[in-house]
C-alpha positions as CSV (number, residue, x, y, z in Angstrom):
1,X,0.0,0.0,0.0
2,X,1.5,3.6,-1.1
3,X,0.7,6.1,1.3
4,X,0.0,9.7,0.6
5,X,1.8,11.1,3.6
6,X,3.9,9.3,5.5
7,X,6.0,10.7,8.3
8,X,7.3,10.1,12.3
9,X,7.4,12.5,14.7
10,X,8.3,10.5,17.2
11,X,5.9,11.5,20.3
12,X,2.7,9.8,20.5
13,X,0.2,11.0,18.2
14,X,-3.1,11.9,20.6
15,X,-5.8,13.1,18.1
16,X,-5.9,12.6,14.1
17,X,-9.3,15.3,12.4
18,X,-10.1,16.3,9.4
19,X,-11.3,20.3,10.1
20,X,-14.5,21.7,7.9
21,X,-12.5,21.9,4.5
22,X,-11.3,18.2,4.9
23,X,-7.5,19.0,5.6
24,X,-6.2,16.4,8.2
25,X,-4.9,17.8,11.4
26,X,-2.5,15.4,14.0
27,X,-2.1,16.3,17.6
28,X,1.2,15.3,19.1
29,X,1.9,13.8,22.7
30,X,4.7,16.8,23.2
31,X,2.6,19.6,22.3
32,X,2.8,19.7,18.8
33,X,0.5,20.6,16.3
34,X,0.9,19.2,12.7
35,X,-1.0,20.1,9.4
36,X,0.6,17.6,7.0
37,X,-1.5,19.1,3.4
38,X,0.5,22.7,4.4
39,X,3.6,20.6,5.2
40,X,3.6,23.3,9.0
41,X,4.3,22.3,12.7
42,X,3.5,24.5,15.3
43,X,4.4,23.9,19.4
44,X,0.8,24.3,20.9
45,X,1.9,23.8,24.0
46,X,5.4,24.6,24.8
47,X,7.6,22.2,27.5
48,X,4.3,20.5,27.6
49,X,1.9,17.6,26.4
50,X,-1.5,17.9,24.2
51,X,-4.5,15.5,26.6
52,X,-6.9,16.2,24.3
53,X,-8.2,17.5,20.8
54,X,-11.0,18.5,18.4
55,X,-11.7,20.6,15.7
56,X,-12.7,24.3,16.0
57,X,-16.1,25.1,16.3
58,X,-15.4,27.1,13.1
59,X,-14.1,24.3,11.4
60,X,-10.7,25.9,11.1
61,X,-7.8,24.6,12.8
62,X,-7.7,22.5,16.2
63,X,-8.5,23.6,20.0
64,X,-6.8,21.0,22.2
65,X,-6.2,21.0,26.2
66,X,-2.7,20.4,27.3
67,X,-1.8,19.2,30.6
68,X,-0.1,22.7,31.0
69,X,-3.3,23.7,32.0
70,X,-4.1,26.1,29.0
71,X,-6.9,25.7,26.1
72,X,-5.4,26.8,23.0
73,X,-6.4,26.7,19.2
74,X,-4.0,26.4,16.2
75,X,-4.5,26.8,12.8
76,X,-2.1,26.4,9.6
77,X,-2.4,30.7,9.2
78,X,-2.3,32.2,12.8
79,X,-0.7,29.4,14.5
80,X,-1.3,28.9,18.4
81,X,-3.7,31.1,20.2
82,X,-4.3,30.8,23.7
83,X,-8.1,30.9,24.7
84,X,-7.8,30.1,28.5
85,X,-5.1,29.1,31.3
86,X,-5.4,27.6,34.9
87,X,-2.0,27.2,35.9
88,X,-1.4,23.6,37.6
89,X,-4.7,22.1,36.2
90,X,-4.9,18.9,33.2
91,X,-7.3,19.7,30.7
92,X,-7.7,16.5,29.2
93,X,-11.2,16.7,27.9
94,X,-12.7,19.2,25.3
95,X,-15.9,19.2,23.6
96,X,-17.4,21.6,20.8
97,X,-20.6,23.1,18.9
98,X,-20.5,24.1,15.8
99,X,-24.1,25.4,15.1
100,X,-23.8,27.1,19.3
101,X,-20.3,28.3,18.5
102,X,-19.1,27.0,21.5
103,X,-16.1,25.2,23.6
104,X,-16.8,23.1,26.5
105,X,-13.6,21.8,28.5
106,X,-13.1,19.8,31.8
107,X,-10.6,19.9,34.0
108,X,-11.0,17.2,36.8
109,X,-14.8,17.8,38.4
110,X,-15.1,21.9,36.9
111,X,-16.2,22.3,33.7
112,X,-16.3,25.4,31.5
113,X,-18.1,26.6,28.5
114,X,-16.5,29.7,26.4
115,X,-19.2,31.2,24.3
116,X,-17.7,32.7,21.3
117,X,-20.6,34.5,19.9
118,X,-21.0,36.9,23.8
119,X,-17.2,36.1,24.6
120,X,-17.8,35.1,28.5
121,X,-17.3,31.7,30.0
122,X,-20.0,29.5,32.1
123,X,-18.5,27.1,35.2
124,X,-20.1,24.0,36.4
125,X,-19.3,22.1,39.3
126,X,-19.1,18.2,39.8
127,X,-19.2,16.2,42.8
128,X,-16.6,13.8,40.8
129,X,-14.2,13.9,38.1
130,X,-15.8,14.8,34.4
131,X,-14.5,12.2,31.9
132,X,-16.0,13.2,29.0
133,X,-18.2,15.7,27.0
134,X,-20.1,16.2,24.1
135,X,-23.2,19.3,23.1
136,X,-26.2,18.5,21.6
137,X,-26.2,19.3,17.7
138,X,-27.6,23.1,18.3
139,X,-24.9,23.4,21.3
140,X,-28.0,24.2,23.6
141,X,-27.3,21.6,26.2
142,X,-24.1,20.0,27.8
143,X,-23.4,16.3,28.4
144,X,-21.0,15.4,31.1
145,X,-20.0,12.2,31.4
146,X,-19.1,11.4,35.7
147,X,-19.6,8.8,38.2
148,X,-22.7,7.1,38.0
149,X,-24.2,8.8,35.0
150,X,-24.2,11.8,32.7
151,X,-25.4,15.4,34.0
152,X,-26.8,17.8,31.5
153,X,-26.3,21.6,31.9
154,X,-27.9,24.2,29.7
155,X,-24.7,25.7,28.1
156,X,-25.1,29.4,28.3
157,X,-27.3,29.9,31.7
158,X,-25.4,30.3,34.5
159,X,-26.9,29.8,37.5
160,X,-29.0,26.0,37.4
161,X,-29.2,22.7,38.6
162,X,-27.9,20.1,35.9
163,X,-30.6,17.3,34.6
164,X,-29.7,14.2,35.8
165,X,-29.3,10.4,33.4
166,X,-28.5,8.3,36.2
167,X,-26.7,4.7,36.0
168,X,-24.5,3.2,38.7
169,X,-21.0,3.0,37.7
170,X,-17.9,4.9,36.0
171,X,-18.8,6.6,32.8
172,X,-15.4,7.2,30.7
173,X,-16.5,8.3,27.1
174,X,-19.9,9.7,25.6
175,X,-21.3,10.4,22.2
176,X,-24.7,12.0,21.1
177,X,-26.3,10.9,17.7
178,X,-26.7,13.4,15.4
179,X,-30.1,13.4,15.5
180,X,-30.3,14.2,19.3
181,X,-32.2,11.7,20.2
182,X,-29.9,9.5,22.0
183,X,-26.8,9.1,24.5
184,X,-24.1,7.1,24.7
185,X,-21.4,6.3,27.4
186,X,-18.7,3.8,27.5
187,X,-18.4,2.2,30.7
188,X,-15.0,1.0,33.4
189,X,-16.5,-2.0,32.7
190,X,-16.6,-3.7,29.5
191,X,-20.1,-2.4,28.1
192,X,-21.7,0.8,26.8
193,X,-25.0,2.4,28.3
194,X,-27.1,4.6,26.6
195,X,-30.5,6.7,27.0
196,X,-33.3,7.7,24.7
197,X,-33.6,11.0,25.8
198,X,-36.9,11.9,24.9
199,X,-38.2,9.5,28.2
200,X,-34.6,9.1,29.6
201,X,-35.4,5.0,28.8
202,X,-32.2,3.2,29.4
203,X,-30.2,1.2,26.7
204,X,-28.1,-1.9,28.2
205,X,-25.2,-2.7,25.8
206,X,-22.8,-5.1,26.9
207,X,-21.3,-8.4,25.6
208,X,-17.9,-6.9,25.0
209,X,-14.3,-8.3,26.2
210,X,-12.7,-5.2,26.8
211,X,-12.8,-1.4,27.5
212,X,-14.4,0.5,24.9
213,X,-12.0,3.5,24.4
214,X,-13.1,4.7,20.8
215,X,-16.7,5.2,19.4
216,X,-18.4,6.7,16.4
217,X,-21.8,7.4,15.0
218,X,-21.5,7.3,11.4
219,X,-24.1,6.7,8.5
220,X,-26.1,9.8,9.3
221,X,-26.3,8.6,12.6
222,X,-28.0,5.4,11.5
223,X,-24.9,3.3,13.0
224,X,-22.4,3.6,16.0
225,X,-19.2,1.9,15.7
226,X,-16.6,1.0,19.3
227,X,-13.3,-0.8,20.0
228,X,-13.4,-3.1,22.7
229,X,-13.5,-5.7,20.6
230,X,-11.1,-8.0,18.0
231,X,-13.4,-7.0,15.4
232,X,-15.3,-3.8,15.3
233,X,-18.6,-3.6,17.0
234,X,-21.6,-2.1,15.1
235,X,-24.9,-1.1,17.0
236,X,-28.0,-0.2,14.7
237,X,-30.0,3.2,15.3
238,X,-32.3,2.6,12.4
239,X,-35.8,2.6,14.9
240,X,-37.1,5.1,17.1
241,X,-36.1,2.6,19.8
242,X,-32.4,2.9,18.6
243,X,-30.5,-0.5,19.7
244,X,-32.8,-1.9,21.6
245,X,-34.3,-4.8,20.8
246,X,-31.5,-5.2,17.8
247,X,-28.3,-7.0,18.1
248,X,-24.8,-5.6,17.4
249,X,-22.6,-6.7,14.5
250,X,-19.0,-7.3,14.6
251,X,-16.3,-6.7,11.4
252,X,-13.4,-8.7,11.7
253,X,-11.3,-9.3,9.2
254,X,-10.1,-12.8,10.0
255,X,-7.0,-11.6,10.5
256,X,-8.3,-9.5,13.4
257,X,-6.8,-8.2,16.9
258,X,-8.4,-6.0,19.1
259,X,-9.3,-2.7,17.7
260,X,-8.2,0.2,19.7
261,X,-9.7,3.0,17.5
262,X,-13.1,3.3,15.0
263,X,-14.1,6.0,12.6
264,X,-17.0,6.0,10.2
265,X,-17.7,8.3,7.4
266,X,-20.3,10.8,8.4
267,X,-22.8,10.5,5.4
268,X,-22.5,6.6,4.1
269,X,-21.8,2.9,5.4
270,X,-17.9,3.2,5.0
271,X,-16.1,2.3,8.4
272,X,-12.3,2.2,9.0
273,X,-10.7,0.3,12.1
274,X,-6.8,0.7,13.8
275,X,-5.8,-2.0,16.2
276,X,-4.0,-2.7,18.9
277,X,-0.9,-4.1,16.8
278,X,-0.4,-1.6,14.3
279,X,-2.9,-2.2,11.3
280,X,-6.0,-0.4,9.8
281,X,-8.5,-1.6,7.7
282,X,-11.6,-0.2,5.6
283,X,-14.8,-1.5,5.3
284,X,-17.9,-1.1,2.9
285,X,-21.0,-2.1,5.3
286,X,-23.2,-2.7,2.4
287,X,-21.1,-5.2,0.4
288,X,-19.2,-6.3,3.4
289,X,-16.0,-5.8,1.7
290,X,-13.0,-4.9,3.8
291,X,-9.6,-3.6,2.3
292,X,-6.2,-3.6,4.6
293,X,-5.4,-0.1,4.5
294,X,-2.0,-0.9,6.7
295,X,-1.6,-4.5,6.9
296,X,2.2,-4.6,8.3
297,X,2.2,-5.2,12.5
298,X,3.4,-2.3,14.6
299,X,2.6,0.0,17.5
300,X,-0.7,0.3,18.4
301,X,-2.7,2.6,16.8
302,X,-3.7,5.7,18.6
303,X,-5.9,8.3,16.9
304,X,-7.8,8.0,13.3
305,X,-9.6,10.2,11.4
306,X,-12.0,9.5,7.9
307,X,-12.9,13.0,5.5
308,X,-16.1,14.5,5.3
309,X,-15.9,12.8,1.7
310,X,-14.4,9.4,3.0
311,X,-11.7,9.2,0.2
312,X,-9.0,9.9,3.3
313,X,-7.8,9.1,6.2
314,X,-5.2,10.3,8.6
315,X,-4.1,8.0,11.8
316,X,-1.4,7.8,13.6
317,X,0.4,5.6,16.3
318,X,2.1,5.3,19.8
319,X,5.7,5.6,18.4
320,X,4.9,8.9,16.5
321,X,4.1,7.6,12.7
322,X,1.7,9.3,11.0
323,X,-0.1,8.3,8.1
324,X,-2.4,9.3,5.2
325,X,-4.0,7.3,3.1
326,X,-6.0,8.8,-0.1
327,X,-8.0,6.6,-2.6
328,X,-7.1,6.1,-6.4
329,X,-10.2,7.9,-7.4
330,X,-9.6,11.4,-5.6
């Protein structure tokens, strides 16, 4: 396989996007920020490491938390910009809204919103550590995912009690579908948990032998992908029940180890995988092919990315390789 872009920066590549234009964007373990289609690096975070990463609200370059304790966004013209500091403080979660034009970031049980459109910042307080975020579509409402379930905040009031989706147990990662009409966390233990949020009706999701640590709603929503698994797993979100009811489907190419990282294209049935051992692999849903993007073993794949036209990808690994993959017929 001949790789569009191939390159190592050796430092552990955290977050691989593609930003609103479809240019691929790599967040480095050391701070760095990379824009491989401009060929520019820039040092994000100084003396310091990137915890976590997402596109701009914008769609224009990358805001990523550093464990420096600042929130800062880079893009391939202006380079770093710092948008907040608290000195001594991780900020290893951050969430954003495009439609709201907002930034949502966690550092241990505070969260804070920055509202780009009125330039002021909301605060809300946990009674335990928040280990993940996401906005609904619009960016009215917050999801934070905590101990023992997910609290919901409205983003730009300040004063207010958050809504609460209660379930016993650690809750590590969360996605909303795009539709808004359901939830999902990954669990410490090996399963997933969701809510239909128009009744709050739990959704029980487990079978899996590992930690889910990546997952993706893809297919206009229609289909969320997870690690945790030697193959992929696939959950359907074709009924106004969502999953339940409906069993889960697992891709796995035979040849299959356990997947550390999923991404689906947005708008169709494609769905690429990274495992644990170094490889990637593409999928069709429909026709059930699956092509070996990176078939040769190495270190564990870390972050992955698929364009807004799925004829790309950008992933990248522990030991710092990054990698971009472009089909024939772009």
């Amino acid at each position: 396989m001949t790789f569009a872009y191939q390159k190592s920066f050796e430092s552990y590549v955290v977050a691989a996007l593609f930003d609103a234009l479809d240019d691929p964007i790599v967040a480095l373990g050391d701070g760095r920020i990379v824009f491989p289609d401009a060929d520019k690096v820039f040092d994000a975070h100084p003396n310091a490491g990137v915890l976590s990463a997402v596109v701009h609200p914008a769609g224009l370059g990358i805001i990523t938390g550093g464990d420096d304790g600042r929130v800062v966004w880079t893009s391939k013209d202006a380079g770093p910009i710092e948008l907040a500091r608290h000195p001594g403080a991780w900020i290893d979660v951050v969430a954003v809204a495009p439609e709201g034009q907002v930034i949502a970031y966690a550092a241990a049980k505070t969260v804070y919103v920055l509202d780009l459109l009125k330039k002021e910042t909301k605060t809300f307080k946990h009674e335990h550590s928040v280990s993940d975020l996401c906005f609904e579509p619009k960016g009215r409402k917050l999801y934070c995912a905590t101990y023992n379930g997910v609290s919901i905040w409205f983003s730009r009031i300040a004063e207010q009690k958050p809504q609460k989706l209660f379930w016993a147990g650690s809750h590590t990662k969360i996605a909303m579908a795009p539709s808004g009409e359901f939830v999902v966390t990954a669990m410490q233990e090996n399963a997933l948990h969701g809510w239909r949020l128009k009744d709050s009706k739990d959704m029980r999701m487990g079978g899996y032998p590992a930690k889910i640590k990546s997952l993706d709603f893809f297919a206009k929503g229609k289909l969320l992908a997870t690690s945790g698994a030697n193959g992929a797993v696939v959950w359907p979100f074709l009924r106004p029940n969502g999953p339940m009811g409906e069993e889960a489907s697992e891709i796995n190419p035979q040849e299959g180890t356990m997947v550390s990282v999923v991404a689906g294209a947005p708008e169709d049935t494609i769905l690429s995988a990274g495992t644990e051992d170094g490889r990637v692999w593409l999928a069709e849903l429909q026709s059930t092919h699956v092509e070996w993007i990176k078939r040769e073993k190495g270190a564990a794949i870390t972050a992955l990315a698929m364009s807004g036209e799925a004829n790309r990808l950008v992933f990248g690994d522990e030991d710092g390789f990054v990698y971009i993959f472009q089909t024939e017929a772009e």
